[in-house]
C-alpha positions as a Markdown table, in Angstrom:
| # | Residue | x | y | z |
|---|---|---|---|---|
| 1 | Unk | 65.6 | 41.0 | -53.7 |
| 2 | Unk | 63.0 | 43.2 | -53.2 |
| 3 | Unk | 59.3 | 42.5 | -52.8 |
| 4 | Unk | 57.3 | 42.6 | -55.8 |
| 5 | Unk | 54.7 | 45.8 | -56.5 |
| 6 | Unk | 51.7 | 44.7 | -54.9 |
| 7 | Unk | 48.5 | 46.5 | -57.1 |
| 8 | Unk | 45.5 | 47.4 | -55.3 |
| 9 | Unk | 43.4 | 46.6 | -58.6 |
| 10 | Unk | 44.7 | 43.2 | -58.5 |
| 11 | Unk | 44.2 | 42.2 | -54.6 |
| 12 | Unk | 40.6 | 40.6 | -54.5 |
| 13 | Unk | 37.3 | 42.5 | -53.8 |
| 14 | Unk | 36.7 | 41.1 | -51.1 |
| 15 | Unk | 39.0 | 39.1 | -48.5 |
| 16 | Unk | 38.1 | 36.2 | -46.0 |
| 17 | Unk | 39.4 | 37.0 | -42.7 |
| 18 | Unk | 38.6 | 33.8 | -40.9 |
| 19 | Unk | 35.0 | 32.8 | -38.8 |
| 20 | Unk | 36.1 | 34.6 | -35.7 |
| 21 | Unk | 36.2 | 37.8 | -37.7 |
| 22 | Unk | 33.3 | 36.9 | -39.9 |
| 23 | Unk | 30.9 | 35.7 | -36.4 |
| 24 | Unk | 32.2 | 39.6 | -35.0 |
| 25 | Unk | 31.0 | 41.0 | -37.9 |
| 26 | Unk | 27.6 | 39.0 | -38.2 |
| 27 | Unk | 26.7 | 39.6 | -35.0 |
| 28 | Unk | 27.1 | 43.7 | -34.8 |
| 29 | Unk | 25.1 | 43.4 | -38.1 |
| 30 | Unk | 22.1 | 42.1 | -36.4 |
| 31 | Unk | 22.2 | 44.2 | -33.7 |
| 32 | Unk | 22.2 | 47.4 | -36.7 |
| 33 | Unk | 19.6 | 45.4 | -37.6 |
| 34 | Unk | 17.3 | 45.1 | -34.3 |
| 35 | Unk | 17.7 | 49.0 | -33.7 |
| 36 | Unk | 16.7 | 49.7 | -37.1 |
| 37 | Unk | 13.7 | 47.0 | -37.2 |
| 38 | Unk | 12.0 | 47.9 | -33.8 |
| 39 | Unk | 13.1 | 52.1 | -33.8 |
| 40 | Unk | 10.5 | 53.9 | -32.2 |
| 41 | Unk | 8.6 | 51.2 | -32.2 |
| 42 | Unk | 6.5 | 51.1 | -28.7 |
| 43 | Unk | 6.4 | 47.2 | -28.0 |
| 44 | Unk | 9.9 | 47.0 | -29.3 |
| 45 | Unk | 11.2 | 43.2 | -29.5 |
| 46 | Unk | 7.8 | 42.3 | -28.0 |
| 47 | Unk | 6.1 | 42.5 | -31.7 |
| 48 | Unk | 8.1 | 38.9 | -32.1 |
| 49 | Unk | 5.5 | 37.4 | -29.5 |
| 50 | Unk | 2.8 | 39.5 | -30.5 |
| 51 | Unk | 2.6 | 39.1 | -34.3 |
| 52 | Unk | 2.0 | 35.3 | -34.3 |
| 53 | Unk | -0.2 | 35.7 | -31.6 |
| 54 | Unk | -2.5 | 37.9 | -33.1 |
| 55 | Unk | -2.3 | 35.8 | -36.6 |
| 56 | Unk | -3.5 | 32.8 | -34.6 |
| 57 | Unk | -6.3 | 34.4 | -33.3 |
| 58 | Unk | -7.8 | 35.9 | -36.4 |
| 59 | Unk | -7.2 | 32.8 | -38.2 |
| 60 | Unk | -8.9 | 30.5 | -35.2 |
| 61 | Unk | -11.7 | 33.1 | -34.9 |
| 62 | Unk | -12.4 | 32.4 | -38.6 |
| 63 | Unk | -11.9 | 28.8 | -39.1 |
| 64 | Unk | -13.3 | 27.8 | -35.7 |
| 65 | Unk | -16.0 | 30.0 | -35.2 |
| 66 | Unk | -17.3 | 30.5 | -38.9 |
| 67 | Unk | -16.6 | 27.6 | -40.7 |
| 68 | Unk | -16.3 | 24.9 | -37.6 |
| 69 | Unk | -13.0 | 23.4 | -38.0 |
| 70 | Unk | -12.7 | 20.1 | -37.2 |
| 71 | Unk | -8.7 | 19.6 | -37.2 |
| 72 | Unk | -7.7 | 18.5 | -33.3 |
| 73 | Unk | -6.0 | 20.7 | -31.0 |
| 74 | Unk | -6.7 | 23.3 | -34.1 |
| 75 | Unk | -5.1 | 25.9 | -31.8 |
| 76 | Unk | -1.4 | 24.2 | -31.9 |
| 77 | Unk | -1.6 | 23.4 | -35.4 |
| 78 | Unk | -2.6 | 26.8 | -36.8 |
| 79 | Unk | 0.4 | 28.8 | -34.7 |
| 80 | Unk | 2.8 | 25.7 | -35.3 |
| 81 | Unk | 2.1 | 26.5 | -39.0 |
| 82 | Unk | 2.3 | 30.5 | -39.2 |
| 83 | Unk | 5.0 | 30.8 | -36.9 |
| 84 | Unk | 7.4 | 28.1 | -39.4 |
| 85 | Unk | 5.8 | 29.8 | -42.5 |
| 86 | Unk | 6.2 | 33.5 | -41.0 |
| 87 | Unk | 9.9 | 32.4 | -39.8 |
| 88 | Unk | 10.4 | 31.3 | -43.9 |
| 89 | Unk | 9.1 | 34.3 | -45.3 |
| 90 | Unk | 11.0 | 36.8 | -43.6 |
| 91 | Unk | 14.1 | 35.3 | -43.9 |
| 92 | Unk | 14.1 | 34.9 | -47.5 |
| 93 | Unk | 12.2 | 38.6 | -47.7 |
| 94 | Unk | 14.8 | 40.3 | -46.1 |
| 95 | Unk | 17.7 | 38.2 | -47.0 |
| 96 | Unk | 16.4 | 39.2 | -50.7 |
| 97 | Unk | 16.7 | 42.9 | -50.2 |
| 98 | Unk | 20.4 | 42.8 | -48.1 |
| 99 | Unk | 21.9 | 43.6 | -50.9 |
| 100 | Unk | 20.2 | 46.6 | -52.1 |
| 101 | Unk | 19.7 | 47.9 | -48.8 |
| 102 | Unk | 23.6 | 48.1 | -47.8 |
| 103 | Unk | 24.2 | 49.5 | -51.1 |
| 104 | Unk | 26.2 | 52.0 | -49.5 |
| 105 | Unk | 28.4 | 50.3 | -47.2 |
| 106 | Unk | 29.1 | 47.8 | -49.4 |
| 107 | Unk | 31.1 | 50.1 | -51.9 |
| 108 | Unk | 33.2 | 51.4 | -49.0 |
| 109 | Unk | 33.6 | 48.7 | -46.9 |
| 110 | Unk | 35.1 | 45.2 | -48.3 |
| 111 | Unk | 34.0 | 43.0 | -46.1 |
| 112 | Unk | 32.3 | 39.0 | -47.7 |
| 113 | Unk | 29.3 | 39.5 | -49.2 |
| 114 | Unk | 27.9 | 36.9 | -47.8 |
| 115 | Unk | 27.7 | 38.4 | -44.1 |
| 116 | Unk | 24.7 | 40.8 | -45.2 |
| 117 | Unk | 22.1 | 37.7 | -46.1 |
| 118 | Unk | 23.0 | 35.7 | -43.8 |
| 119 | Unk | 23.2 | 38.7 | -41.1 |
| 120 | Unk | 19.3 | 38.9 | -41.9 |
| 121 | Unk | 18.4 | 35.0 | -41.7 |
| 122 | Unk | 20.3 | 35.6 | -38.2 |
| 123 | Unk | 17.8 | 38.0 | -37.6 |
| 124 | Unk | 15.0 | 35.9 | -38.6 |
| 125 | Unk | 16.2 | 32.9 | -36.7 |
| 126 | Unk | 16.2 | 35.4 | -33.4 |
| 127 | Unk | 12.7 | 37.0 | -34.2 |
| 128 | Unk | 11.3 | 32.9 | -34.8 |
| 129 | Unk | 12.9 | 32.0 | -31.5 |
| 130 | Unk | 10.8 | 34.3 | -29.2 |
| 131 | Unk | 8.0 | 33.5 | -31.6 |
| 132 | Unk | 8.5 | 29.9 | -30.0 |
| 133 | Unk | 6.9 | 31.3 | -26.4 |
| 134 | Unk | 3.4 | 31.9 | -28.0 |
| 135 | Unk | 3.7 | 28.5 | -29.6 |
| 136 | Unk | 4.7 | 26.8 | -26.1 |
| 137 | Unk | 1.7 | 28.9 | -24.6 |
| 138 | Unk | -0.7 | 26.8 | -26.6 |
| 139 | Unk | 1.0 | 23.6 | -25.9 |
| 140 | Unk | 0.4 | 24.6 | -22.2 |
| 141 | Unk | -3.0 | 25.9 | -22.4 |
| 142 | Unk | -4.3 | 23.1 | -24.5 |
| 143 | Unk | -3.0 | 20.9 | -21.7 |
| 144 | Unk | -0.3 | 19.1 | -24.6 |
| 145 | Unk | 2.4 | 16.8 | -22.5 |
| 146 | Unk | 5.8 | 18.4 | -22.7 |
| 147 | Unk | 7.4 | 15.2 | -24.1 |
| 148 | Unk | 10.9 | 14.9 | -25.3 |
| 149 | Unk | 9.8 | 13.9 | -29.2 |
| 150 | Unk | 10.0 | 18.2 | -29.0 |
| 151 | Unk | 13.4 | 18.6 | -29.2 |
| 152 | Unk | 13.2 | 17.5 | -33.1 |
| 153 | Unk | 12.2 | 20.9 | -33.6 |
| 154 | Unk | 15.7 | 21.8 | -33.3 |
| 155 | Unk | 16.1 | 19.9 | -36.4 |
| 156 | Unk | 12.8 | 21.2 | -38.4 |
| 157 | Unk | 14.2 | 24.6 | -37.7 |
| 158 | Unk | 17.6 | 24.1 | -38.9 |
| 159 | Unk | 16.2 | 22.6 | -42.1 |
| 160 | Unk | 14.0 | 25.6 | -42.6 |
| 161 | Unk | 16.8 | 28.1 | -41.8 |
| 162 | Unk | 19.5 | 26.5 | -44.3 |
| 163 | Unk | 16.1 | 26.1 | -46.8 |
| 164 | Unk | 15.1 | 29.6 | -46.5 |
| 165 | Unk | 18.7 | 30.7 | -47.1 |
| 166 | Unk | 19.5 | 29.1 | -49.9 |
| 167 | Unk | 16.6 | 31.0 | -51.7 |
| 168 | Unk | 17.6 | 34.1 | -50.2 |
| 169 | Unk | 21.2 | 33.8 | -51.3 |
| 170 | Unk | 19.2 | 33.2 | -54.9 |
| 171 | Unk | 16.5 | 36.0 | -54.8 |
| 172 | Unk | 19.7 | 38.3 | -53.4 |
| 173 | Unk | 21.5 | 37.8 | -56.4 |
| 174 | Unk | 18.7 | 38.2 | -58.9 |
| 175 | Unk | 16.9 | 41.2 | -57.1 |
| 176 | Unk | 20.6 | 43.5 | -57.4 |
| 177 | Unk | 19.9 | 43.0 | -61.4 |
| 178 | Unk | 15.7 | 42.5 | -61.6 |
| 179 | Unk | 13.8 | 44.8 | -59.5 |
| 180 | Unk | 10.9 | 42.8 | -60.2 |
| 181 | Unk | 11.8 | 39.5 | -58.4 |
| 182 | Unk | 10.8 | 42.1 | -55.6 |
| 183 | Unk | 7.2 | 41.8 | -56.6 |
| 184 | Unk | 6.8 | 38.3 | -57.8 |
| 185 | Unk | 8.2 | 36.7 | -54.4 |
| 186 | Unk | 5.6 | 38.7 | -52.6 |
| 187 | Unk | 3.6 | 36.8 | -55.0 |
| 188 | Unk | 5.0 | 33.4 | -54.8 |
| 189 | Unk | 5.1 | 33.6 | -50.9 |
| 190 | Unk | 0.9 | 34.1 | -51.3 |
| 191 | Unk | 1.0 | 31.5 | -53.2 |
| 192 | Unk | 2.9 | 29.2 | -50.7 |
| 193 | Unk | 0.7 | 30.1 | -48.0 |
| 194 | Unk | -2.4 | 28.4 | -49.4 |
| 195 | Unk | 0.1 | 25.8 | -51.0 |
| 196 | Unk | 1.1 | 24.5 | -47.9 |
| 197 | Unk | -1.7 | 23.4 | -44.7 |
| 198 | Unk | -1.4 | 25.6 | -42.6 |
| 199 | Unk | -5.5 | 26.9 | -41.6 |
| 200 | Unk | -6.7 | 24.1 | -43.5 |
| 201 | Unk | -6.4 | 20.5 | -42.8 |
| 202 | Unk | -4.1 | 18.3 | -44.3 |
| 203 | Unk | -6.7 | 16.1 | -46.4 |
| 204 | Unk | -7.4 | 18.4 | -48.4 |
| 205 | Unk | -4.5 | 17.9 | -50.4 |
| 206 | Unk | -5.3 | 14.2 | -51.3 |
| 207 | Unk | -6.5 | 13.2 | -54.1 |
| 208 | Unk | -5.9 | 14.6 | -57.5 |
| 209 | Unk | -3.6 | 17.7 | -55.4 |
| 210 | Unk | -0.9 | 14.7 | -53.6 |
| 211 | Unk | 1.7 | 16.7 | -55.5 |
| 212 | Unk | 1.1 | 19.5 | -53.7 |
| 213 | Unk | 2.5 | 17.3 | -50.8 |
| 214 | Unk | 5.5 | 15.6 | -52.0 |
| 215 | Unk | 7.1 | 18.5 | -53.4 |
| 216 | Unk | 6.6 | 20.9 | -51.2 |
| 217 | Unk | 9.3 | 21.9 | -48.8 |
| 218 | Unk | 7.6 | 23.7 | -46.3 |
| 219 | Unk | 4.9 | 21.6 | -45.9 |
| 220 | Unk | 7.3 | 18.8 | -44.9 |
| 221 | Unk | 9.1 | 21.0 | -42.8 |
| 222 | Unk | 5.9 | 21.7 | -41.0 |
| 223 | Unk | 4.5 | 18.5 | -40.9 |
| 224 | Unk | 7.7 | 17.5 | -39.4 |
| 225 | Unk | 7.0 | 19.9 | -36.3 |
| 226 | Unk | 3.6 | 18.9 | -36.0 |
| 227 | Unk | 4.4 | 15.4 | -35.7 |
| 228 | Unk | 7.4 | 16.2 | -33.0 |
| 229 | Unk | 5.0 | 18.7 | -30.8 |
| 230 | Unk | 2.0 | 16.3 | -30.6 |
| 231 | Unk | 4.5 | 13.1 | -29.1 |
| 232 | Unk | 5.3 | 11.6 | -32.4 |
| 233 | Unk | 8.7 | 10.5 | -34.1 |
| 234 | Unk | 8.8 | 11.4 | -37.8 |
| 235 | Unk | 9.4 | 8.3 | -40.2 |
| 236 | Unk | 12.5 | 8.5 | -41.7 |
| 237 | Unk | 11.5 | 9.8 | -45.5 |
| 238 | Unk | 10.5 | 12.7 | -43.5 |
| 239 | Unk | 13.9 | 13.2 | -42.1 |
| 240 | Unk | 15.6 | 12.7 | -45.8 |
| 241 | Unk | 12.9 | 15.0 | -47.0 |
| 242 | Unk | 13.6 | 18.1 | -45.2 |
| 243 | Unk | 17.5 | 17.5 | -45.2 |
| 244 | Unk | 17.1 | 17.4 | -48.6 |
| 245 | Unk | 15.4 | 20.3 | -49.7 |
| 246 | Unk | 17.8 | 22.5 | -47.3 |
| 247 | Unk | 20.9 | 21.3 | -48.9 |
| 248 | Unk | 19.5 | 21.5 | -52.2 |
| 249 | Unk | 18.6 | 24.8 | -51.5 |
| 250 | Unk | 21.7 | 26.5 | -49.5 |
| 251 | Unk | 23.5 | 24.4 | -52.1 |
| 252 | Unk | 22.4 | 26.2 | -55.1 |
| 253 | Unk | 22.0 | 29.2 | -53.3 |
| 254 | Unk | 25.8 | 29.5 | -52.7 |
| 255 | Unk | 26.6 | 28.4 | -56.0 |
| 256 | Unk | 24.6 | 31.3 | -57.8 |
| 257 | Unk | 25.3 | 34.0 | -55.3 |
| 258 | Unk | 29.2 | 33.6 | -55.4 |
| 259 | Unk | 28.3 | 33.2 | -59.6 |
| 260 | Unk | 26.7 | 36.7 | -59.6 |
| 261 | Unk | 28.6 | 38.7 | -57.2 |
| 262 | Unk | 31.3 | 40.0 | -58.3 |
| 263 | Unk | 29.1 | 42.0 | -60.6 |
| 264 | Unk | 27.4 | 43.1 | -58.1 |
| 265 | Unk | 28.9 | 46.5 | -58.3 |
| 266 | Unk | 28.4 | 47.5 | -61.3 |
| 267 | Unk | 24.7 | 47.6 | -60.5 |
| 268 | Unk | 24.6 | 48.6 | -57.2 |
């Protein structure tokens, strides 16, 4: 008997060739992504070092020198916090405009969707890792003991790299059909930034502004790092907390971007 007529219309849009495929496919992504970034760009890769650097020392020539900051080791707790809320931003920044951005390859080559956000948080994760020297710089010229309590960063940064995702995947999906979710995350990452501790002690969220605390994700995410660079163990409710808020996140994320994107083409 004959094989049945196999119609290209009915074949689906996009098909899922298996992780060693996908990882391929990731990974020459992010290097497209690298040349593009650092093209003709002088310092190159070395703006990943340099950025956070020269955050810190505005920020500490600022709070130290003008307003006399009394926060200990204010150094290591300034960069801790810019480079975790730099690494958040620019994920879910550029993970928001993947879509749009590979507009045209996406209509000519079918490949999973999901490769082009996640190619970007890939990128982010690279750029936060050499953002990591700086930060290890301060803990060695602020004379911090390299104790072993540091390797929970590993697990701080995985919580804010699922975290951060998940709200890309979201603001992806929403930016291909309201170009204004462009605008208003610009807005709502301002607003995150003096949300969350990180040039101003943590005190000054007690009181009548505790809520600021609880529910904010990257404030326990950084906390969390703090804790783990100056010799301390996390209690456990700090654990739950940031696992929590990055499956939430990446949970809903998924869920919303694989709702949305098979219409993605009619918009793009």
């Amino acid at each position: 008997m004959p094989d049945a007529e196999v119609h290209p219309e009915r074949l689906p849009p996009y098909r899922r060739p298996g992780f060693r495929h996908d990882g391929f496919l990731v990974s020459e992504l992010v290097k497209r992504d690298f040349k593009a970034r650092y093209d003709r760009s002088i310092l190159g890769m070395f703006w990943c070092v340099l950025q956070p650097t020269l955050t810190m020392g505005l920020l500490y020539a600022v709070f130290s020198l003008f307003f006399k900051s009394a926060i200990p080791n204010f150094p290591l707790y300034l960069i801790s916090g810019i480079v975790f809320y730099q690494f958040f931003v620019e994920t879910t920044t550029t993970a928001m405009r993947s879509i749009q951005e590979n507009a045209e390859l996406i209509t000519k080559v079918k490949v999973p969707l999901w490769t082009y956000p996640v190619t970007r948080a890939v990128s982010s994760l690279v750029n936060f890792l050499f953002a990591l020297i700086p930060l290890f710089c301060v803990v060695l010229l602020t004379r911090v003991p390299l104790r072993p309590t540091m390797l929970l960063l590993s697990f701080s940064t995985a919580c804010m790299l699922f975290f951060a995702l998940g709200i890309g995947l979201v603001l992806a999906a929403l930016a291909v059909f309201f170009s204004d979710v462009k605008f208003l995350w610009g807005f709502a990452c301002m607003l995150c930034m003096y949300a969350t501790p990180i040039f101003y002690p943590e005190r000054a969220l007690t009181g009548g502004h505790h809520w600021m605390v609880y529910f904010n994700p990257l404030y326990h995410m950084i906390h969390f790092s703090r804790t783990a660079l100056n010799g301390g163990v996390p209690p456990a409710p700090e654990f739950a907390a940031c696992a929590l808020f990055a499956a939430v996140s990446f949970g809903l994320g998924i869920v919303l971007f694989r709702a949305l994107k098979n219409k993605f083409a009619l918009q793009l």
